[in-house]
BAMI-866028 format. One record per residue (C-alpha): y, x, z; residue in three letters; residue number from 0. Coordinates in nm, 2 decimals. Layout:
<sites>
<site <Y,X,Z>,ALA,NUM>
...
</sites>
This chain:
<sites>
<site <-0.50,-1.29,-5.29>,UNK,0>
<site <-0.83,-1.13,-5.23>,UNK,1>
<site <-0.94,-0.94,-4.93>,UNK,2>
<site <-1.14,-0.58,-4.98>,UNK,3>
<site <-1.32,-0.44,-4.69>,UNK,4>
<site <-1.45,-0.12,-4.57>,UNK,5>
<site <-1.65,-0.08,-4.24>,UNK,6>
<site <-1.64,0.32,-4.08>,UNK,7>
<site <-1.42,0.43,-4.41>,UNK,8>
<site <-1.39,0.77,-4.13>,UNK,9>
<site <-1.41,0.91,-3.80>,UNK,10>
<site <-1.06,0.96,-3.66>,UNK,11>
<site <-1.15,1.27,-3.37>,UNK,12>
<site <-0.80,1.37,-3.24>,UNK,13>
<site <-0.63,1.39,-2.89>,UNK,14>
<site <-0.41,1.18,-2.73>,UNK,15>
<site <-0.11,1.24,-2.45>,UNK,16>
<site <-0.16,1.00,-2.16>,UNK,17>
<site <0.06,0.93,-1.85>,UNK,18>
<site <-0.26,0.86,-1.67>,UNK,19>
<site <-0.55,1.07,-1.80>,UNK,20>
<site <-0.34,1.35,-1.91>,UNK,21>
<site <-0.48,1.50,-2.24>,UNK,22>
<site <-0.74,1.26,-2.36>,UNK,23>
<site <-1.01,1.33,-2.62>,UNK,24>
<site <-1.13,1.05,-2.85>,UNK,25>
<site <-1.34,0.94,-3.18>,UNK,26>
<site <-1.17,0.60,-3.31>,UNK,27>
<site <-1.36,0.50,-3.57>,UNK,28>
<site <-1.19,0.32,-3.89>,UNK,29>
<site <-1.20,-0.03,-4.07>,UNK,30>
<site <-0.97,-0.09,-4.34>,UNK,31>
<site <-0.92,-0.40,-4.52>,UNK,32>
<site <-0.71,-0.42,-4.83>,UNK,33>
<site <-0.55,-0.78,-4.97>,UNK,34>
<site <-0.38,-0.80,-5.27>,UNK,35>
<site <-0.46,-0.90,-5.67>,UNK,36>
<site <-0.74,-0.83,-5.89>,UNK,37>
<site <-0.67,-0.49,-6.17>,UNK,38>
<site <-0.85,-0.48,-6.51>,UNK,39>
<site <-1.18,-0.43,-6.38>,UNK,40>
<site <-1.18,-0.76,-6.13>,UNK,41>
<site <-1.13,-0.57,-5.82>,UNK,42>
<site <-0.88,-0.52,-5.50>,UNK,43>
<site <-0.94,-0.15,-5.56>,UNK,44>
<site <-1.27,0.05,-5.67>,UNK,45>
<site <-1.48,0.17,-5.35>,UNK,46>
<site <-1.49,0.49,-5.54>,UNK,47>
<site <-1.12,0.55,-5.50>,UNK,48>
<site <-1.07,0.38,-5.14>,UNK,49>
<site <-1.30,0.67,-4.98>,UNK,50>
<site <-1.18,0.96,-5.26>,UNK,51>
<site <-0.76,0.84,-5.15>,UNK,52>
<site <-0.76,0.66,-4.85>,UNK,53>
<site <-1.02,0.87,-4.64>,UNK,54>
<site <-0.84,1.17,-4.79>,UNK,55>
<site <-0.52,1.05,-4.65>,UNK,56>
<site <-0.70,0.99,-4.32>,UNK,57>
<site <-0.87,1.28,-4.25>,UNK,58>
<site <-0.51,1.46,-4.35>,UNK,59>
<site <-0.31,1.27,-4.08>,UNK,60>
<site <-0.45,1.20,-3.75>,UNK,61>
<site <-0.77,1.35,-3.77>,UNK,62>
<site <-0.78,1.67,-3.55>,UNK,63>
<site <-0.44,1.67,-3.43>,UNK,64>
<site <-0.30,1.60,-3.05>,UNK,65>
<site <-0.12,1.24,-3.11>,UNK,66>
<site <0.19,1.21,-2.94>,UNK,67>
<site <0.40,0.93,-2.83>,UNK,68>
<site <0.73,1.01,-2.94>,UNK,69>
<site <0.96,0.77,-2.74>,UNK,70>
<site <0.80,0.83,-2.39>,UNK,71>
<site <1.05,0.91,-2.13>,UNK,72>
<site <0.87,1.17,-1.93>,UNK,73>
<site <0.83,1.33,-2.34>,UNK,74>
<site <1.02,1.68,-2.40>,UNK,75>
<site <1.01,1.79,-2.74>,UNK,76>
<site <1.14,2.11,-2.86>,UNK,77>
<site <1.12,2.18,-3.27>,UNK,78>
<site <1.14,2.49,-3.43>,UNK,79>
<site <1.08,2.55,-3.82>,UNK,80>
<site <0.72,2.46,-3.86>,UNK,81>
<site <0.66,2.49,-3.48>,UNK,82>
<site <0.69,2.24,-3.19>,UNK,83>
<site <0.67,2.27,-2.85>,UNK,84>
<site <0.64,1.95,-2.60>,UNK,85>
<site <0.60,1.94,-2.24>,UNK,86>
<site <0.49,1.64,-2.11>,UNK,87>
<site <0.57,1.48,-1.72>,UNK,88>
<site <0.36,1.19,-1.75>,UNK,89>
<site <0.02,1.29,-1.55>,UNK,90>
<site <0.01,1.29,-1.19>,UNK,91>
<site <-0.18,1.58,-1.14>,UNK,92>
<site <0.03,1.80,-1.34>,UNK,93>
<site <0.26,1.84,-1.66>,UNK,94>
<site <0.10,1.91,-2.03>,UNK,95>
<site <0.28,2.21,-2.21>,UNK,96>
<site <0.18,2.23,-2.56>,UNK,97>
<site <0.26,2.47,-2.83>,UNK,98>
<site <0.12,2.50,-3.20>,UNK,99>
<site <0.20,2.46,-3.62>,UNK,100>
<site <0.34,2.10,-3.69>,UNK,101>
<site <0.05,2.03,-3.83>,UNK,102>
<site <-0.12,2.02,-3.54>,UNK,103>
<site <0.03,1.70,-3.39>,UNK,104>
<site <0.07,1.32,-3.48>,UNK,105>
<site <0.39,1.22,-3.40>,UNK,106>
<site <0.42,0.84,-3.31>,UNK,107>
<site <0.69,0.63,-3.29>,UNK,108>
<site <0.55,0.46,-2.94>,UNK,109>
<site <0.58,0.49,-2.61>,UNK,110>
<site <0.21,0.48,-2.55>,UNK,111>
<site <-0.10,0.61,-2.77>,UNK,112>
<site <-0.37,0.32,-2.83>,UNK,113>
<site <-0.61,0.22,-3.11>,UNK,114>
<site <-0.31,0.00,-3.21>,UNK,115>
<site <-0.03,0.19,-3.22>,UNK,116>
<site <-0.20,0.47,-3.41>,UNK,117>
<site <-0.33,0.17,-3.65>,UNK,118>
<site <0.02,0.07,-3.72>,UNK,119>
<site <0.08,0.41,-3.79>,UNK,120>
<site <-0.17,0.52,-4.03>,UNK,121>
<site <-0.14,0.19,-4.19>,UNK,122>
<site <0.21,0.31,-4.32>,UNK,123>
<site <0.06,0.65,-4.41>,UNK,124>
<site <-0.19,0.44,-4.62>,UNK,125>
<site <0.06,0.16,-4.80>,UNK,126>
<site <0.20,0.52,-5.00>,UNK,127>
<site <-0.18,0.58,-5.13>,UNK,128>
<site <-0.25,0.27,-5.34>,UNK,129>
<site <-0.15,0.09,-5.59>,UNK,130>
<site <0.12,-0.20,-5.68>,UNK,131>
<site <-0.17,-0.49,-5.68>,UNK,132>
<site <-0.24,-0.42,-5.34>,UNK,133>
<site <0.00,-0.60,-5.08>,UNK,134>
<site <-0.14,-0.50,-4.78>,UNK,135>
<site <-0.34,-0.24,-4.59>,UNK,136>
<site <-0.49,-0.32,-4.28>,UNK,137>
<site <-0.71,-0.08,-3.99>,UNK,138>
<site <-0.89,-0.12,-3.70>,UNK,139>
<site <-0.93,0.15,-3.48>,UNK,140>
<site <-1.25,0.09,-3.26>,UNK,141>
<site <-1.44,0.30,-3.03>,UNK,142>
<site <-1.81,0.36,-3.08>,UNK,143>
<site <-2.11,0.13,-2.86>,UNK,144>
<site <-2.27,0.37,-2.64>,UNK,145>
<site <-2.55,0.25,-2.46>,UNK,146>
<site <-2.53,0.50,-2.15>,UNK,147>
<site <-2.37,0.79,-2.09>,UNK,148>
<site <-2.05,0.92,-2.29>,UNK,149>
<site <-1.76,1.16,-2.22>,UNK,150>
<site <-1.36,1.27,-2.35>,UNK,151>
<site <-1.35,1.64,-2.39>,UNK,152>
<site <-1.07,1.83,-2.60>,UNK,153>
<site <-1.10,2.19,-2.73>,UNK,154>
<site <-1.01,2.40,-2.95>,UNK,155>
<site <-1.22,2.65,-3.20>,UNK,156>
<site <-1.00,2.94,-3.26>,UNK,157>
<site <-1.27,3.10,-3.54>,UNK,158>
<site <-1.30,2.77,-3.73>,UNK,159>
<site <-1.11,2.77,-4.06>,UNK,160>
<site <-1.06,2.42,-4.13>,UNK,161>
<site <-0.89,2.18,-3.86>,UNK,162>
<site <-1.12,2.25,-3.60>,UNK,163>
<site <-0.91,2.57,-3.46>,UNK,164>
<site <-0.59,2.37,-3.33>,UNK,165>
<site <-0.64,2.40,-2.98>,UNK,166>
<site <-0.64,2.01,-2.84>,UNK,167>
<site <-0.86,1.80,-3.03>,UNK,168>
<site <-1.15,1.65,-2.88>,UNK,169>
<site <-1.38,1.34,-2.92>,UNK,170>
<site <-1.57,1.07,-2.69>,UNK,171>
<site <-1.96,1.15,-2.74>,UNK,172>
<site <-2.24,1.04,-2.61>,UNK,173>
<site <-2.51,1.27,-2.43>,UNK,174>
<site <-2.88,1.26,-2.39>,UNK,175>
<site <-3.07,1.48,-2.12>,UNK,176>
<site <-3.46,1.46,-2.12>,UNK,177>
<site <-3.66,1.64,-1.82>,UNK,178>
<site <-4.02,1.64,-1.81>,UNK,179>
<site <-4.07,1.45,-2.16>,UNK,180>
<site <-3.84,1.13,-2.02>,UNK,181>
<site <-3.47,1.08,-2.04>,UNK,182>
<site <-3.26,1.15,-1.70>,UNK,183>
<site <-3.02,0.90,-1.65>,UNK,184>
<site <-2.87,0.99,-1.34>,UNK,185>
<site <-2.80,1.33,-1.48>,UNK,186>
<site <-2.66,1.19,-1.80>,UNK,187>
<site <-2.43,1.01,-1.55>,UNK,188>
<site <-2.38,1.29,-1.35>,UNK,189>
<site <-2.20,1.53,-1.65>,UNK,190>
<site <-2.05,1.22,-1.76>,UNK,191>
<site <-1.84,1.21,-1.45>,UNK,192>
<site <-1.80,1.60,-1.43>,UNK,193>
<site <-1.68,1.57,-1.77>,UNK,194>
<site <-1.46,1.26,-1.79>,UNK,195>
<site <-1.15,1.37,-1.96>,UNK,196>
<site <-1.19,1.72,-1.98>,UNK,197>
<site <-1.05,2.00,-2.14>,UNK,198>
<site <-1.33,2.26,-2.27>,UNK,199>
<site <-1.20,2.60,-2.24>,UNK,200>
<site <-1.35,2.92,-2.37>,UNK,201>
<site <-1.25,3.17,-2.08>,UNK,202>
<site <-1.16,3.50,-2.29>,UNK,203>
<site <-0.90,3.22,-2.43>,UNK,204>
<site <-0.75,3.20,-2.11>,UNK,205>
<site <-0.44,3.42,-2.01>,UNK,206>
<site <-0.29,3.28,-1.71>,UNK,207>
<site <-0.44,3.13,-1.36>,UNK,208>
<site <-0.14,3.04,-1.14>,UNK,209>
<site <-0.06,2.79,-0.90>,UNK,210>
<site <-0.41,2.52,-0.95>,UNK,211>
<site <-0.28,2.56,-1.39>,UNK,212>
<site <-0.46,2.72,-1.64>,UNK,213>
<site <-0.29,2.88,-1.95>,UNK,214>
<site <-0.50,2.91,-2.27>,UNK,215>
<site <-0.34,3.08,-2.57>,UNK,216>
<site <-0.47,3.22,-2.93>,UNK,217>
<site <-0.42,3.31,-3.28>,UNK,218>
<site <-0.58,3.14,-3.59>,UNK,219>
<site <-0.54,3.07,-3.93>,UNK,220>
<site <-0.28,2.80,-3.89>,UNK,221>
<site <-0.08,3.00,-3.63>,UNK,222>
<site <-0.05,3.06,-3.27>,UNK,223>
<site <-0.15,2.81,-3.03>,UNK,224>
<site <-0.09,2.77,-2.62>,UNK,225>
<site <-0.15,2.49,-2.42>,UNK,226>
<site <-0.12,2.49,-2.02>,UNK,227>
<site <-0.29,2.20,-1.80>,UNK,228>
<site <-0.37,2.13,-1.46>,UNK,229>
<site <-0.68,2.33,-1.36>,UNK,230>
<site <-0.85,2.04,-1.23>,UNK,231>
<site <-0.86,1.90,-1.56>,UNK,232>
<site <-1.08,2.20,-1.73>,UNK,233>
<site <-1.37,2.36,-1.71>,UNK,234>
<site <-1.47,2.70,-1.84>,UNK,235>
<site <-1.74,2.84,-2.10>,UNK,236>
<site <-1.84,3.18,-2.15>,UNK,237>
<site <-1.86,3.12,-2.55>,UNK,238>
<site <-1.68,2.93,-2.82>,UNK,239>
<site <-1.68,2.53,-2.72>,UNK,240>
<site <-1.84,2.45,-3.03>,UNK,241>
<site <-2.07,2.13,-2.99>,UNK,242>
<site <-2.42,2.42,-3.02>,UNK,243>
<site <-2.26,2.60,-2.69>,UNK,244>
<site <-2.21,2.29,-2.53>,UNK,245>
<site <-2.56,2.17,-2.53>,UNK,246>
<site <-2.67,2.51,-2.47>,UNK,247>
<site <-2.47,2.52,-2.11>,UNK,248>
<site <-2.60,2.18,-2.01>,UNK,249>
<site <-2.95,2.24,-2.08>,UNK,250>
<site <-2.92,2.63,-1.93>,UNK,251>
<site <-2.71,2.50,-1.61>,UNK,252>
<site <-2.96,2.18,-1.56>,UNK,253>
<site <-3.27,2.42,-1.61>,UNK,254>
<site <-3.11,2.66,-1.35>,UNK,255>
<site <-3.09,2.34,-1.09>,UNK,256>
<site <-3.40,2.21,-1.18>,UNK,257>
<site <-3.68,2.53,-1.23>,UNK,258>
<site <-3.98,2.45,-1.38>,UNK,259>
<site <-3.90,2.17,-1.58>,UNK,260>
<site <-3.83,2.22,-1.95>,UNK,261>
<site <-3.49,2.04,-2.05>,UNK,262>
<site <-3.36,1.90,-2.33>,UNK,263>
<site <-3.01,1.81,-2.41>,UNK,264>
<site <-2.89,1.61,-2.74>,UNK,265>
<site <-2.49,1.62,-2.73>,UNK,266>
<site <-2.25,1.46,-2.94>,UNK,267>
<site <-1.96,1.55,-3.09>,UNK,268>
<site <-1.79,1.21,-3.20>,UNK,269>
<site <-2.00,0.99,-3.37>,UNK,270>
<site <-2.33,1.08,-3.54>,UNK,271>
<site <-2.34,1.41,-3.49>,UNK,272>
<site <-2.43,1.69,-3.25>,UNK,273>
<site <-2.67,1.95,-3.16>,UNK,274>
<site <-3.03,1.97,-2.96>,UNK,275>
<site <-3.04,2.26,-2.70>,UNK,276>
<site <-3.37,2.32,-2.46>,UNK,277>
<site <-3.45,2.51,-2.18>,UNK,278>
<site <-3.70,2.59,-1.91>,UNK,279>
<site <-3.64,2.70,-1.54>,UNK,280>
<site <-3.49,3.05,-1.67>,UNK,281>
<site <-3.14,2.83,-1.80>,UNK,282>
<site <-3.20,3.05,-2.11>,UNK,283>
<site <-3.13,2.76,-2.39>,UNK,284>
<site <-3.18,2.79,-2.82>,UNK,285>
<site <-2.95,2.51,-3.02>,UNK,286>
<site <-3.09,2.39,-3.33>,UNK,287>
</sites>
């Protein structure tokens, strides 16, 4: 047997349920190592068809959804057609209700959502993509090394057409804030904890405020989606929560604390990718 590796085949961005954290954005990126026999042409399988099948199959499973553990106890599933509906007990703050297109979700068969449990799982979604010589597919799910600041957001992008409009998916990103030419590290820090595990709403989303809960709710091209979270857990934008607004309301609400000095702000969405927004005292802010 012969072992065929690929390092960061993708970028899984998804969503996880937590009884902890609550609703948990994250960017897991993906190994995959494939053992088995040697085809006609001397190989394990041709790197041309791992990243044409197997990142296919990837980015068409987990990637984007909200990743749900199936067999927690504090889990209520409802299904309906093409639809499901969860509410889920687990977070001390507050219950998660969640409504959207199948699609939309990861269903595990765990009690709990880690890098290994959704490795197992897309390990089996990966066996059915490849061929007889190959005995065995393995991943490894690991997080990005981010020297500084970083953040979980989720959000959703009702306007996108691809898988970007289901309303909880998020990513663990990095963030860069430079004031007067040098980079702030204490205000790096600072968003970072504002930030930690944070749902990203877009306010004319929003259609309930009751009792310390938010209720967000729209239609895209998938469907209708809700979701309702503990207010505590969100914070509001006047524009779509695309990763350009994003860095545009750091930058604009650090220029407004801090007149005078131009700001810059590089966010991330995920890994390796982003958008640079600037401002000066005014908090007026351009993306680019």
């Amino acid at each position: 047997m012969t072992r065929l590796f690929v390092e960061q085949l993708s970028v899984i961005d998804c969503a996880y349920l937590d009884a902890q954290r609550g609703l948990v954005g994250e960017s897991w990126i993906v190994d995959i190592e494939l053992e088995g026999e040697l085809d006609g042409q001397s190989m394990v399988l041709d790197f041309g068809e791992v990243k044409r099948r197997l990142k296919r199959a990837l980015d068409a499973s987990a990637d984007h959804t909200l990743v749900v553990p199936a067999r927690h106890p504090q889990l209520e599933l409802q299904r309906g057609g093409e639809r499901v509906g969860l509410l889920f007990r687990g977070p001390a703050d507050g219950p998660i209700e969640h409504h959207a297109p199948l699609q939309a979700l990861t269903l595990l068969d765990a009690e709990t959502v880690d890098a290994a449990s959704l490795a197992a799982h897309l390990g089996r979604v990966l066996a059915e993509e490849v061929p007889p010589n190959v005995a065995q597919v393995r991943l490894k799910l690991r997080n990005e090394v981010i020297d500084g600041a970083y953040y979980h957001y989720t959000h959703g992008l009702k306007k996108h057409a691809g898988f970007c409009q289901r309303i909880a998916h998020g990513h663990r990103s990095r963030l860069q804030i430079r004031r007067g030419g040098g980079r702030d590290a204490e205000l790096e820090a600072a968003w970072a904890r504002r930030w930690r595990d944070i749902y990203l709403g877009t306010r004319e989303d929003l259609r309930q405020r009751q009792n310390g809960r938010l209720r967000f709710a729209y239609a895209a091209a998938e469907g209708v989606f809700e979701l309702e979270l503990p207010e505590s857990r969100c914070d509001l934008l006047d524009a779509d929560t695309t990763v350009e607004r994003i860095a545009e309301h750091i930058a604009a609400a650090t220029a407004l604390q801090h007149p005078g000095t131009p700001v810059e702000v590089r966010a991330y969405e995920g890994v390796m990718k982003g958008a640079v927004a600037v401002a000066a005292g005014s908090g007026t802010g351009t993306a680019r």
